[in-house]
Kinemage of the C-alpha trace (Angstrom):
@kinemage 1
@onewidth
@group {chain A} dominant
@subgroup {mainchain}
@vectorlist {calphas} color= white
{ca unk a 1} P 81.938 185.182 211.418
{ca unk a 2} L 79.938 184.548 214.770
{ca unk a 3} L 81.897 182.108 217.191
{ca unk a 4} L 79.138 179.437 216.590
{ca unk a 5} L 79.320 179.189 213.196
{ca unk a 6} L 83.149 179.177 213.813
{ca unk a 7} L 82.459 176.253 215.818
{ca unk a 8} L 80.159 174.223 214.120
{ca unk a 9} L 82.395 174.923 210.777
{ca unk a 10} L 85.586 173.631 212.726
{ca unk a 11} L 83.222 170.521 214.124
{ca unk a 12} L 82.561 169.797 210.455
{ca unk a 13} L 86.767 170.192 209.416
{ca unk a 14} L 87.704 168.117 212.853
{ca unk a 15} L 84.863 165.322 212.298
{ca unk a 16} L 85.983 164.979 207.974
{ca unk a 17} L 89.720 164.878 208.818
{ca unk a 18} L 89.254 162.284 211.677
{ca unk a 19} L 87.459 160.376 209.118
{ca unk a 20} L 90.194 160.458 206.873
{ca unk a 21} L 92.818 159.866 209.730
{ca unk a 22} L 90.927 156.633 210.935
{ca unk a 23} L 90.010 155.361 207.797
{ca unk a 24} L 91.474 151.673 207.014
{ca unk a 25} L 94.066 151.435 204.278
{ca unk a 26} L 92.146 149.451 202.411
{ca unk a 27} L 89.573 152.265 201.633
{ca unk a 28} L 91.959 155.103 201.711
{ca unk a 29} L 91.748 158.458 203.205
{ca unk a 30} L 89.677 160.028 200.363
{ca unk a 31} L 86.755 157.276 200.572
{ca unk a 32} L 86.788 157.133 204.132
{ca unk a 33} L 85.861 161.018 203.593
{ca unk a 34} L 82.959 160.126 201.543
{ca unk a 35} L 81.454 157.425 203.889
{ca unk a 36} L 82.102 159.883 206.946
{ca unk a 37} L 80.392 162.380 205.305
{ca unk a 38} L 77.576 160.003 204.030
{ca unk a 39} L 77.054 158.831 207.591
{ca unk a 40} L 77.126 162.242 208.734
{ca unk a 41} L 74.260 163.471 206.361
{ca unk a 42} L 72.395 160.281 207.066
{ca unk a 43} L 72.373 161.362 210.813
{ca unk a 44} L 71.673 164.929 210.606
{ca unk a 45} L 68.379 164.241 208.270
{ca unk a 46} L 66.993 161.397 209.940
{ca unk a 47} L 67.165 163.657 213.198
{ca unk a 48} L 66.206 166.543 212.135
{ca unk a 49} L 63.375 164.846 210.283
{ca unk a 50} L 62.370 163.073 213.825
{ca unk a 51} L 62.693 166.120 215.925
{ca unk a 52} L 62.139 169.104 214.066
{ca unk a 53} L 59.617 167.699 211.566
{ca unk a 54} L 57.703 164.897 213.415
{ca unk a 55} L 58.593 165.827 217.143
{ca unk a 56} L 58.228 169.178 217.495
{ca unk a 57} L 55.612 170.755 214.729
{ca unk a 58} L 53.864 167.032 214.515
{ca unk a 59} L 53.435 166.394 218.026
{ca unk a 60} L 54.970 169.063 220.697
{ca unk a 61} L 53.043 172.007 218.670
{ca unk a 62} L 50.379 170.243 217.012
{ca unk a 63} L 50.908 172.066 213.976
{ca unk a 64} L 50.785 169.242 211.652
{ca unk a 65} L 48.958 166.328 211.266
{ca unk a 66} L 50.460 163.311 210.006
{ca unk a 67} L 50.308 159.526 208.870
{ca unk a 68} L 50.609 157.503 211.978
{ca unk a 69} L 52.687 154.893 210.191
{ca unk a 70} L 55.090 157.659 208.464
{ca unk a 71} L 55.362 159.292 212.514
{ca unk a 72} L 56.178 155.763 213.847
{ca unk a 73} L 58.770 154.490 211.862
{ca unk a 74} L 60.767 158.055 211.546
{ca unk a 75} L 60.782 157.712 215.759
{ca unk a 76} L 61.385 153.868 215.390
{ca unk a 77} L 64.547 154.270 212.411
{ca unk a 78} L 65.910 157.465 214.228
{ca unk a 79} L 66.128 155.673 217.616
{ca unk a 80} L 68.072 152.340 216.105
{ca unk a 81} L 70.420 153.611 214.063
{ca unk a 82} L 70.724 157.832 214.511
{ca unk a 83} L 70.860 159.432 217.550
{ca unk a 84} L 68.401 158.207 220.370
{ca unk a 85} L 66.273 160.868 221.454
{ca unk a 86} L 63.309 159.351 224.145
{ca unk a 87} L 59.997 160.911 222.290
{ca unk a 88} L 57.828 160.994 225.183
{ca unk a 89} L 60.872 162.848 227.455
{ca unk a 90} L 61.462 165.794 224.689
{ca unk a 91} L 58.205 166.479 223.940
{ca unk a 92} L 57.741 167.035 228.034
{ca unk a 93} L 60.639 168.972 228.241
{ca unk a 94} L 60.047 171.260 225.045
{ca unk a 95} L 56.264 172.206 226.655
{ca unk a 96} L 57.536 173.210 229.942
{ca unk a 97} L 60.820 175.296 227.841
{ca unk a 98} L 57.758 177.410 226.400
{ca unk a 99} L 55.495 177.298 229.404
{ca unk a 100} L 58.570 178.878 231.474
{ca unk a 101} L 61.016 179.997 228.977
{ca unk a 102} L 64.467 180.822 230.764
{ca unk a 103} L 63.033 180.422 234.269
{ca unk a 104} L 62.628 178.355 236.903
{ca unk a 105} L 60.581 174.872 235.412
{ca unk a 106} L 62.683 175.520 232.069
{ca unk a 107} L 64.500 172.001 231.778
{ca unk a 108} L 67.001 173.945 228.756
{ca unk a 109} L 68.489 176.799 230.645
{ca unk a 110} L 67.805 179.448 233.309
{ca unk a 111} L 68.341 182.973 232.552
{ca unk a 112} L 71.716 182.765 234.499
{ca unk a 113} L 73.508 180.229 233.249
{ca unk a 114} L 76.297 180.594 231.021
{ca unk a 115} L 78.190 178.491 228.111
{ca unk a 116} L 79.497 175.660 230.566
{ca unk a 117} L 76.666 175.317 232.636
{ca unk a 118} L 74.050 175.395 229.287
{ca unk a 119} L 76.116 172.424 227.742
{ca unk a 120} L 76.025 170.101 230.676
{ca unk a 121} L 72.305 170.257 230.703
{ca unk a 122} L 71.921 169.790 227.045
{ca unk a 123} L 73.291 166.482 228.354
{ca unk a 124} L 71.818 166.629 231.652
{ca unk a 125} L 68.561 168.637 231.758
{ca unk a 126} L 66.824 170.322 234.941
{ca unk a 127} L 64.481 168.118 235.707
{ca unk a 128} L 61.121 167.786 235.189
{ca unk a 129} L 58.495 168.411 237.925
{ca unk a 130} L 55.162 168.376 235.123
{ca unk a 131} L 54.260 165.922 232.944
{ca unk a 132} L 52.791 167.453 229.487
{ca unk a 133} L 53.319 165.259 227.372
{ca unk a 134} L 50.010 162.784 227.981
{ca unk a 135} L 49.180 162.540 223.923
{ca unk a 136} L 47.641 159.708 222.813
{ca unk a 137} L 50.134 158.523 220.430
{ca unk a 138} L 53.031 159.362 223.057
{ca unk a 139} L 50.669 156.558 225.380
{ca unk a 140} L 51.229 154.166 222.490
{ca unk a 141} L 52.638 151.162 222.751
{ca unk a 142} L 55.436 151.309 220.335
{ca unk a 143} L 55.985 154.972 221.710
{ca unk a 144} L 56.432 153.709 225.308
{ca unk a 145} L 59.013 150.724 224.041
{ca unk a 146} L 61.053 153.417 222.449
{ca unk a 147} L 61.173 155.439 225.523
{ca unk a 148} L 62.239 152.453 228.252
{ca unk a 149} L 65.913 153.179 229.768
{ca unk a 150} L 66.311 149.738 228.379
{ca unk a 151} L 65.584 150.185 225.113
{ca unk a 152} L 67.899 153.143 224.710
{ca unk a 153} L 70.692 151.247 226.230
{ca unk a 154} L 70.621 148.330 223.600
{ca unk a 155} L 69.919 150.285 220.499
{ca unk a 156} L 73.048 152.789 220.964
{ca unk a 157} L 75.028 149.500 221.674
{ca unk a 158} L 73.166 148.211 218.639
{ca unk a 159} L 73.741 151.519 216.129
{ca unk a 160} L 77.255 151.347 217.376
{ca unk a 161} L 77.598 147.666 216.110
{ca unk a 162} L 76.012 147.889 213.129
{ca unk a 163} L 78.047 151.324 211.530
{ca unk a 164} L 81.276 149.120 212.876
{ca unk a 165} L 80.096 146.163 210.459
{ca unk a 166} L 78.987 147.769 207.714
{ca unk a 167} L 82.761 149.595 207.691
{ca unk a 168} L 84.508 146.683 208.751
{ca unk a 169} L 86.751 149.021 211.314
{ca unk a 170} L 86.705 149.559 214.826
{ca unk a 171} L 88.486 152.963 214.794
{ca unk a 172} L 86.861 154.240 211.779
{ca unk a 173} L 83.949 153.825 213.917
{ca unk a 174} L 84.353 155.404 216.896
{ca unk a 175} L 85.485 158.213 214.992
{ca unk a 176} L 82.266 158.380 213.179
{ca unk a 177} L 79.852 157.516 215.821
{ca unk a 178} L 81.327 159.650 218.241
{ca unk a 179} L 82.174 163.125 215.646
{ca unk a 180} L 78.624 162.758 215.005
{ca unk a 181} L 77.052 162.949 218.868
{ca unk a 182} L 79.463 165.860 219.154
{ca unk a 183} L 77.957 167.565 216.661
{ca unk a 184} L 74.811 166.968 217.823
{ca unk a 185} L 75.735 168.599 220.782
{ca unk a 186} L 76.561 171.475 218.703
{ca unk a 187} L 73.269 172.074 217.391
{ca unk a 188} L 71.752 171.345 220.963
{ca unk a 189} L 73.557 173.993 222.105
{ca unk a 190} L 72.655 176.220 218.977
{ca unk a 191} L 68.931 176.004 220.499
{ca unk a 192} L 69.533 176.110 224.055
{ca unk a 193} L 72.180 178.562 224.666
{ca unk a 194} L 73.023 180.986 221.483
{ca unk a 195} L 69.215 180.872 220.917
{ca unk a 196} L 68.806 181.946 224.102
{ca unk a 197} L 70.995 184.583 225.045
{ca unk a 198} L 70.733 187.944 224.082
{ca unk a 199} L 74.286 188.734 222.928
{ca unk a 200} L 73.619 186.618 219.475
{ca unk a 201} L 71.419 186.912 216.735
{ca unk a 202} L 68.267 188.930 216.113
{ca unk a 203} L 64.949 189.999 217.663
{ca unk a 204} L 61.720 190.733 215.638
{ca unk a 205} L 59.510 190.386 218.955
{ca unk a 206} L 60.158 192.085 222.134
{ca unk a 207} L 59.010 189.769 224.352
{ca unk a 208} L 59.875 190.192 228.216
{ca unk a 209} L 59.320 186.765 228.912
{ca unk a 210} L 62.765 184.983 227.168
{ca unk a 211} L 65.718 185.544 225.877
{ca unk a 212} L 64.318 183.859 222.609
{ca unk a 213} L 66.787 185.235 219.303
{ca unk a 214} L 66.756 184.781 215.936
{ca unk a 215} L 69.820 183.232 214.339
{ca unk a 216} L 69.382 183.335 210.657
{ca unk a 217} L 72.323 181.841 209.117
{ca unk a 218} L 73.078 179.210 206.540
{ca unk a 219} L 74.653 176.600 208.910
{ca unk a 220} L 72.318 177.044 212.082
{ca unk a 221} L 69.490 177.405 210.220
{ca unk a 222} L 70.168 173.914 208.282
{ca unk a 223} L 71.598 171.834 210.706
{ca unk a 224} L 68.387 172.772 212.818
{ca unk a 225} L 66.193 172.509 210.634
{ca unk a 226} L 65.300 176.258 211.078
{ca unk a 227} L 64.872 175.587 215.191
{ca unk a 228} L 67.223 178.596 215.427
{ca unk a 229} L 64.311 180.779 214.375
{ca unk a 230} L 63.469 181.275 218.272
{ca unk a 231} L 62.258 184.562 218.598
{ca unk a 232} L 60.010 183.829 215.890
{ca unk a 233} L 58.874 180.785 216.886
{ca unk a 234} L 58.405 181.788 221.021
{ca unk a 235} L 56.365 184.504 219.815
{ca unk a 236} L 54.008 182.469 217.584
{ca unk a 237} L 54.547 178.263 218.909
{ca unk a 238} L 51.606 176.790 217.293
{ca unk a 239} L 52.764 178.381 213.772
{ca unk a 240} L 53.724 175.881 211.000
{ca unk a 241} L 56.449 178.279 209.389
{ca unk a 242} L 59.454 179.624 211.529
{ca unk a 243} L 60.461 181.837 209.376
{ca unk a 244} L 57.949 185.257 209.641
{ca unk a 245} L 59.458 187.325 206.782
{ca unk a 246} L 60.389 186.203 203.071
{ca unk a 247} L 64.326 186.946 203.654
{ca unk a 248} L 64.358 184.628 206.384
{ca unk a 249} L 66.403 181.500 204.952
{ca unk a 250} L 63.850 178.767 206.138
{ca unk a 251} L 65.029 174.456 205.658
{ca unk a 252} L 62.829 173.326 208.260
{ca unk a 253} L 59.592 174.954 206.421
{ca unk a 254} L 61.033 173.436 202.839
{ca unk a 255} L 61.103 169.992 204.409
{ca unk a 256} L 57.767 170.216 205.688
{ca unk a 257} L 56.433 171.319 202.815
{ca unk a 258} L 58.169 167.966 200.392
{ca unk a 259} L 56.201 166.357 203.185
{ca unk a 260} L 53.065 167.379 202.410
{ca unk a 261} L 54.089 166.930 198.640
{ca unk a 262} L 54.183 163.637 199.371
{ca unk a 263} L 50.920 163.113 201.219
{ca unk a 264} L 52.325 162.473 204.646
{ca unk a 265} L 52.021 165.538 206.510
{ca unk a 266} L 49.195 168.650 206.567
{ca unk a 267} L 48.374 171.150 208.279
{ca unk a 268} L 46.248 171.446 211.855
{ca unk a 269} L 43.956 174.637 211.679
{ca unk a 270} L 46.189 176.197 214.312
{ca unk a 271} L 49.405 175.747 212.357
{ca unk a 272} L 47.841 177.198 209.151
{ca unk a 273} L 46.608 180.128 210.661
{ca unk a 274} L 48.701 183.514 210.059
{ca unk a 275} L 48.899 185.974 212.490
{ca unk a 276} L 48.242 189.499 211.356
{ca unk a 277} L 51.825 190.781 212.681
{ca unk a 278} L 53.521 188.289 211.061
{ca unk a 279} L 55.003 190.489 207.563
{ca unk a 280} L 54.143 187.470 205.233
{ca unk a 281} L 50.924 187.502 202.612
{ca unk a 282} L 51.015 184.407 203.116
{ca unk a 283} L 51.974 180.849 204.880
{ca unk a 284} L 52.836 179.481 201.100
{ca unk a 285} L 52.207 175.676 202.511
């Protein structure tokens, strides 16, 4: 087993027991399992959801278009009660990753830098010396409230507050709360380091220009919504589907794709269009 599904696996263990360590005797170890883990799958869809789905193919790529209303109120539910991500910063940051992918004006990661240095900026990114994220939507109104330092501050405080009232104990909720961000951080660093360096995973393009892999397993590929598709999706950015060959184990693409099912989502010209190197017959959206 690769050391970062060893890691994510024991995140998982660690963040379930914790739950059941912390849990008030009045719900017991075993139910305090089952609302960890109901919290837990709450946050990791709604995110995923927000960045994968909306974020990144919506707005970063262009790749889908989308019901302003649906793309509002994904950012504005994420942000209160998930994990706050500004819009309007990770959408700059993820344009200049692919303008200069593992050099210098990559906010992620430089070609040098190693596990340690990789994780404190997934917390702390390079910063940013271009601004490419000048979208209409991201000049919004609501967008712009989301992304004030002040509204981040009181809706953590306020996510925090709520999860601690709706389970009644303080403990129980910092173990929650905090497991969860951790995680997070996990799958942050399952895009911007293992993703990115050369000893894991896969290549199907040779590009020069990154260090972009593939990583196709079960738990990657799910708990990034198929973002750990990078070689794939460096070579091709503006293409809906991550996944470029029929054995690749896709999520992200089946989410989209319930999506348009439902009459929120569809796809731009750009992310429709299939490359002729790319071994599908076809996109299947």
């Amino acid at each position: 087993m690769k050391i970062y599904n060893v890691y994510g696996y024991l995140l998982i263990l660690a963040y379930l027991l914790a739950c059941m360590y912390f849990a008030p005797p009045q719900l017991g170890a075993w139910v305090g399992m089952l609302i960890g883990a109901a919290y837990f799958i709450f946050c990791w869809f709604l995110a995923g959801l927000y960045l994968a789905d909306v974020l990144h193919m919506g707005i970063a790529h262009r790749a889908l278009d989308y019901q302003e209303w649906f793309i509002k109120s994904v950012t504005v539910l994420n942000n209160t009660v998930g994990i706050y991500v500004d819009p309007i910063a990770w959408v700059n940051r993820h344009r200049l990753h692919h303008k200069n992918a593992d050099h210098t004006g990559d906010p992620n990661k430089l070609s040098s830098d190693g596990f340690w240095r990789t994780l404190y900026r997934c917390m702390m990114p390079y910063e940013c010396n271009e601004n490419l994220a000048g979208d209409t939507i991201l000049n919004s109104r609501l967008f712009r409230v989301v992304a004030n330092p002040m509204f981040a501050i009181v809706v953590q405080v306020l996510s925090f507050y709520l999860l601690w009232r709706l389970v009644g104990d303080l403990k129980f909720a910092v173990a929650m709360w905090v497991g969860m961000r951790i995680f997070a951080l996990w799958v942050n660093m399952i895009q911007n380091y293992w993703t990115h360096t050369r000893d894991f995973g896969y290549r199907r393009y040779y590009d020069e220009e990154d260090n972009a892999m593939n990583i196709g397993e079960w738990l990657p590929v799910t708990a990034t919504f198929s973002a750990c598709l990078q070689n794939n999706h460096h070579h091709y950015p503006g293409l809906l589907r991550l996944s470029h060959d029929e054995s690749e184990y896709d999520f992200g693409f089946l989410t989209v794709k319930v999506l348009k099912h439902l009459g929120l989502v569809k796809a731009t010209t750009r992310g429709a269009e299939l490359p002729k190197d790319v071994p599908l017959s076809a996109l299947d959206f």
